[in-house]
N, C-alpha and C positions, 0 to 999 in steps of 0.2 A: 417208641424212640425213633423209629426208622421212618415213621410220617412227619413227625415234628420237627427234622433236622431236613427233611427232601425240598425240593422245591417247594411242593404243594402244602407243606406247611407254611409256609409265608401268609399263605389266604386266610389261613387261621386265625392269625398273632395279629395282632391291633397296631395302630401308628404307637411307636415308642410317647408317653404324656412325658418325657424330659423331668422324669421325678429321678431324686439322688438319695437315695437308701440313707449310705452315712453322715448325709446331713441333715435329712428328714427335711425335705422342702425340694421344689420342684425349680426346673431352671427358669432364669427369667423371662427368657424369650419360648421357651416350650422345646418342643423339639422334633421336627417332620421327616426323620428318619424311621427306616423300616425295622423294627424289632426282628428279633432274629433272635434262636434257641441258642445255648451257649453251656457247655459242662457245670453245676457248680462247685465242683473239686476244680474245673480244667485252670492248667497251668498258666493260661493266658488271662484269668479273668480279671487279672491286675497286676499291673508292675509296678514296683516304689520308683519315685525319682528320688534320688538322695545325692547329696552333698556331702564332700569327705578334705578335711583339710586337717596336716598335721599342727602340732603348735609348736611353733620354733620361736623359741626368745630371744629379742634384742636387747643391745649395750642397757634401753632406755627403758626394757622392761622388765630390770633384772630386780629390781626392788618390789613393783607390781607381784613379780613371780612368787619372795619370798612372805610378802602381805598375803598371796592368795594360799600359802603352802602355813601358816602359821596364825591363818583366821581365826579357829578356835579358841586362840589367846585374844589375839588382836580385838575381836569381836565386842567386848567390853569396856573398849576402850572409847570413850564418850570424847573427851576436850584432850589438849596438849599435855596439859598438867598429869591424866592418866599415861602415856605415853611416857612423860618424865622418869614418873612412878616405876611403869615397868623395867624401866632399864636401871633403875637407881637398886632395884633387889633382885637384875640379874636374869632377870625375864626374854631380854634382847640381845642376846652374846651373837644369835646370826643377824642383826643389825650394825654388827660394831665399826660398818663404814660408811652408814648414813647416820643422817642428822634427827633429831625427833621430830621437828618441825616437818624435815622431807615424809617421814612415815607416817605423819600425822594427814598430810595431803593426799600420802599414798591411802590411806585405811578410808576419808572422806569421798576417794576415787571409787574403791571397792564398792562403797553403799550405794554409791549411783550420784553423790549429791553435785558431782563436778564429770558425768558422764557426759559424752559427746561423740556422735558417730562421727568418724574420721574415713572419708574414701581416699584409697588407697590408686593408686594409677596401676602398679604392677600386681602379677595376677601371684597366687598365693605361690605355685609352683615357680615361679622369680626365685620369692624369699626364701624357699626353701634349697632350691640349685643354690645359692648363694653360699645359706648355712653349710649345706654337706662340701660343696665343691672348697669350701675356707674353714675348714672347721677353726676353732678358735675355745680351746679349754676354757677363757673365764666366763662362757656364755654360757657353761653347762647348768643347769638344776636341777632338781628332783627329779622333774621328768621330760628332762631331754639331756643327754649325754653321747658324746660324742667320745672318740679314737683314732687315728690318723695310722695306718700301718702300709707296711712294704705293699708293693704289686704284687698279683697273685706271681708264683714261683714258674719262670719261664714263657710269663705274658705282659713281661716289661714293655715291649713294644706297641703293644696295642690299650693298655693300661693304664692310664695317668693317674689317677690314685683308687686309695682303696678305702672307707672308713667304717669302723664297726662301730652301729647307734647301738649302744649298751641298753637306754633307756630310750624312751620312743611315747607320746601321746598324740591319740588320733581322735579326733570329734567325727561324727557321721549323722545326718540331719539329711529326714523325711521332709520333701518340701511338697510333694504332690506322688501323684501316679499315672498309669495310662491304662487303656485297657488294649486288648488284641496286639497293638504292636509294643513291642519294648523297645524300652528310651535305649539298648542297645544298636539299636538300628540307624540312630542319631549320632553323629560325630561327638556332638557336644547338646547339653540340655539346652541353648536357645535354638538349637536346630528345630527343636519338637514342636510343631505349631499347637499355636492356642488352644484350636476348640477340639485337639487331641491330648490335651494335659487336664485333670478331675485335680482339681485343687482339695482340698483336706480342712477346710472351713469355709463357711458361708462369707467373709468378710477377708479381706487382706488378715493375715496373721499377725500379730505382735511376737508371737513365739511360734515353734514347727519343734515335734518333738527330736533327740537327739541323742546320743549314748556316745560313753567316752572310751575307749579302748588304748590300753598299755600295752608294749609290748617293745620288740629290737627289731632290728632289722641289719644288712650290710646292704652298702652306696656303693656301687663303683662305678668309676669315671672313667672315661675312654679317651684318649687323646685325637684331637682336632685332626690335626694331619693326619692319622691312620684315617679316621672315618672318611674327610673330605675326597683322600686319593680313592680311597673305595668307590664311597658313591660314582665317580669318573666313569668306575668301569661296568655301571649295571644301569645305562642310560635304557637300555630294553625291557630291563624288568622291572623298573620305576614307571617304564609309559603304560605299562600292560596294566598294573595295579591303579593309573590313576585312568583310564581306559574305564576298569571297572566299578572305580568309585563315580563316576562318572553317569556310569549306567544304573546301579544301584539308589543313586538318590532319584532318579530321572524315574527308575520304576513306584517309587517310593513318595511321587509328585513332592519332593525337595526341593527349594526356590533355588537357584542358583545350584546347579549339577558341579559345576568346576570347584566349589568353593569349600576347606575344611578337608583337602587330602592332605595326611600328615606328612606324604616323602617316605623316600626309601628308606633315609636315615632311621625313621618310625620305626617301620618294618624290622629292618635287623637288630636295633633294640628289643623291641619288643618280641621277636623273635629268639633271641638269647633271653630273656627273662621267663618264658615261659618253659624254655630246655630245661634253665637251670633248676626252677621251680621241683618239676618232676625229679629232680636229680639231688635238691635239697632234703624234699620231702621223703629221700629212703633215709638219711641220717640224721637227720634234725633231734626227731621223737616226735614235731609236729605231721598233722595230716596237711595234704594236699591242699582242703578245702581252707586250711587255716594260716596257709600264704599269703597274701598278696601282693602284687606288684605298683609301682608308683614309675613312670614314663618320662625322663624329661629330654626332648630332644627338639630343637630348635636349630634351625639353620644359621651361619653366618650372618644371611643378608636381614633375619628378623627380629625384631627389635629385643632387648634385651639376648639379642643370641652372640655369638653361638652354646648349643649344650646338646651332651651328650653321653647319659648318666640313667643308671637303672637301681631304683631302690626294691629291694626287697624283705620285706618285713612281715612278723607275726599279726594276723588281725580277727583271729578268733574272740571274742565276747567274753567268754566264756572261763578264762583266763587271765592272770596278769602279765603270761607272755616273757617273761624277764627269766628265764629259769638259765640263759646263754648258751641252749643249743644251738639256736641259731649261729650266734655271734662268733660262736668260737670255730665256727667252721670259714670266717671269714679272714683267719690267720692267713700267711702267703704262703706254706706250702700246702695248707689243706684247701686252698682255693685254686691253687695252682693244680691239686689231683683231682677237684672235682668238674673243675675246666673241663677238663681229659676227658674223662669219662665224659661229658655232655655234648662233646664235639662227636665222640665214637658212636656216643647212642643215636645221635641225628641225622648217621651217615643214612642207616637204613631203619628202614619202618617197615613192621608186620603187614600194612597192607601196601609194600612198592610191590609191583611199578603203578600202580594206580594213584598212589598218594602222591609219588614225587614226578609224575606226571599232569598232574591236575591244575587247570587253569585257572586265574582269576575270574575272568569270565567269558569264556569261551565253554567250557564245561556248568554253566551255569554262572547266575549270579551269586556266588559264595564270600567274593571280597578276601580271599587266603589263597595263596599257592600252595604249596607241598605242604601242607598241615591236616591233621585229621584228631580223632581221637588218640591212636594208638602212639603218634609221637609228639603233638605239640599241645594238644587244646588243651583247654583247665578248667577246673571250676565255674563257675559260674561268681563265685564268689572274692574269685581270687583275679579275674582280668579285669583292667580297667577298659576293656572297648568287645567286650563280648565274642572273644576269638574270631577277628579281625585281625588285618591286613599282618598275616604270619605266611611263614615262607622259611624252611629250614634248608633249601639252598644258598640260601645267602651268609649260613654258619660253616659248613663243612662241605667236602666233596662228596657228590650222590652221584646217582644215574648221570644225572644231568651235565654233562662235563664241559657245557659251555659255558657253565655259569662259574663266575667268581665269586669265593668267598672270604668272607672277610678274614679268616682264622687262616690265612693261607701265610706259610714258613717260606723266604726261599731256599 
C-alpha cells in the first residue's frame, strides 16, 4: 500500500487508456493523464451532481395539478364523450369548475400528445420567492400548501413574514458526477468545467434518474430595510469573504476569480439557517441530516431582486415528512423562543477563541469565518453550498465586538 500510493509508484501504473467503467467504453479522444492509486471505499471517488427544484403550482397549472393527482381515473379516458360520462355519474365533483372539453385538453397534455418544452427566462428559485414571499390559498393542492402567520414573537422588526409550508414536494435529479473534487467547491454547477464532469450515459440523455420527496417546511422573510441598513455596516467583512472567494477559485484555476460571490447578505442568511437547523433538530423529532435548507437572497440592484428569505424544510427520502413537527414549531411564539435560544447558542462555541477568531483566508483558504463543527456546519446533506461562506458574528455578539450583528436591539 505504502509503494503504490509514494511517488515511485507512479513508474508502476500505466498512462490512464480513458476507459469509463460505468459505461463500458472508453473515451473518445483517449486520455494521457497519469493514473494514480485511489481508495476504492475513499469518499472522493465520486460525487453526484444533482439538481433539486421544488414544485410550486401556478393560477394556469392548477387543472394540470388535479389531472396529474386523479390519473388513475382519468387514465381511461380515451375521446370527450368519456370525460362527459365521467362527470355525468359523478366521477368529477374535484372538476366542478372546469369544463370537459378543458379536462379533456388537460388529460391529452398529460399523455405527451400536445407536449412542448417551454424555456422559462427566470430561474426556478424566482418562482418559488414569489410563491412563499405571496402566498395565496387558491394555489394550494395536494402537494403544496401554504399558511401565512404572525412574525416570530418579539422579531417584528427584523421579520417581514413568516409562512408554514404544511405540504412541500421536492424533485432531485442525478445529472452527472465528478471525481476528486466536489461540485461543492463550485458556486454553482456551470462553474464545474467540462472535462471535470463524468456524464452518466454515453449519449445526451433523454432522461437522468430522479426521486420525489414530501415533506414541510417554514419560509421566513426578513424585511429589506433591516437587511440593507445592515449590510451598510459590515463593509470589512463582506471584503474579507469576497478576498477569499477570490482566492479560492484562483487556487482552484476557476475562470473568472471575481465572478459568483454571493454577498454578505448570503452569508448572514445562510448563516441563521444553519443556527437554526441545529436548534430545530433538538425539537422537531427530525435528525439533523434530515433538514435541509433552501437560500434565497438577491440584492436590490439584481434582477428579479431584491430577496431575502430562508426556507427550511424536511428532505429525508425515507419519509413522507408531513407528520408537522416541523411546522408547528413555526407558530410565532415558538419561533419567537427558538430565535432565543439560536442567538444564545451562537454567542459562544466549544472551540472559541479559535473558532470565532478564524479568518476567511488568512487562516487558510476555508471560505467561512467563525464557523466550525461544533457551532455552525451541517450535514452534508442538509447545506446547499457545502459549509461555505458562514460566519456566526454576523448573528450575535461574540469575542469579536467590533463586529455588528444583525440581531442587534437598541
Amino acid at each position: 500500500m505504502r509503494d503504490a500510493f509514494a511517488e515511485d509508484g507512479k513508474q508502476v501504473l500505466a498512462q490512464c487508456r480513458g476507459r469509463r467503467p460505468h459505461l463500458r467504453d472508453f473515451a473518445d479522444k483517449g486520455c494521457k493523464e497519469q493514473s494514480r492509486c485511489i481508495l476504492l471505499g475513499a469518499s472522493n471517488t465520486w460525487f453526484p451532481i444533482t439538481l433539486s427544484a421544488l414544485h410550486v403550482p401556478t393560477e394556469s397549472e392548477k387543472l394540470e395539478q388535479l389531472v396529474d393527482y386523479h390519473w388513475a381515473k382519468l387514465e381511461a379516458a380515451t375521446s370527450l364523450e368519456i370525460v362527459t360520462a365521467f362527470r355525468k355519474i359523478g366521477q368529477l365533483t374535484a372538476f366542478a369548475e372546469f369544463s370537459d372539453a378543458g379536462i379533456w385538453v388537460a388529460i391529452q397534455k398529460k399523455r405527451g400528445a400536445q407536449s412542448t418544452l417551454v424555456e422559462k427566462e427566470e430561474g426556478l428559485k424566482v418562482a418559488e420567492w414569489e410563491a412563499f414571499s405571496h402566498p395565496d390559498p387558491a394555489r394550494n393542492t395536494q402537494d403544496f400548501q401554504l399558511r401565512a402567520v404572525a412574525a416570530a414573537k418579539g422579531y417584528e422588526p427584523f421579520i417581514e413574514r413568516v409562512v408554514l409550508v404544511e405540504r412541500l414536494r421536492e424533485v432531485r435529479a442525478l445529472v452527472g458526477f465528478t471525481r476528486i473534487d466536489s461540485p461543492g467547491n463550485f458556486n454553482d454547477i456551470e462553474d464545474i468545467p467540462k472535462d471535470r464532469r463524468a456524464s452518466i450515459s454515453r449519449h445526451s440523455p433523454a432522461w437522468v434518474p430522479a426521486s420525489e420527496v414530501r415533506g414541510e417546511g417554514i419560509f421566513v422573510q426578513f424585511k429589506e430595510e433591516a437587511i440593507a441598513a445592515w449590510c451598510q455596516k459590515v463593509d470589512d467583512l463582506e471584503a474579507d469573504f469576497a478576498q477569499a472567494h477570490r482566492e479560492w477559485r484562483r487556487a482552484r484555476q476557476i475562470e473568472n476569480p471575481d465572478a459568483g460571490f454571493p454577498g454578505i447578505r448570503y452569508i448572514l442568511l445562510h448563516s441563521l439557517a444553519h443556527a437554526l437547523m441545529r436548534q430545530i433538530a433538538v425539537e422537531c423529532g427530525y435528525t439533523a441530516a434530515s433538514i435541509r435548507e433552501r437560500i434565497y437572497s438577491l440584492n436590490p440592484t439584481g434582477d428579479r431582486g431584491p430577496m431575502a428569505g430562508v426556507l427550511l424544510y424536511t428532505g429525508a427520502a425515507d419519509s413522507e415528512g408531513t407528520l408537522g413537527g416541523l411546522v408547528s414549531l413555526g407558530e410565532p411564539m415558538t419561533l419567537g423562543r427558538l430565535l432565543d435560544q439560536t442567538l444564545e447558542q451562537v454567542r459562544l462555541c466549544a472551540s472559541d477563541p479559535l473558532c470565532v477568531e478564524h479568518h476567511p483566508w488568512r487562516d487558510g483558504l476555508s471560505l467561512h469565518g467563525a464557523a466550525c463543527h461544533a457551532c455552525l456546519f451541517s450535514p452534508e446533506t442538509s447545506c446547499e453550498h457545502g459549509n461555505k461562506y458562514l460566519d456566526r458574528t454576523t448573528l450575535a455578539r461574540t469575542f469579536q465586538l467590533d463586529r455588528v450583528p444583525f440581531f442587534l436591539r437598541d
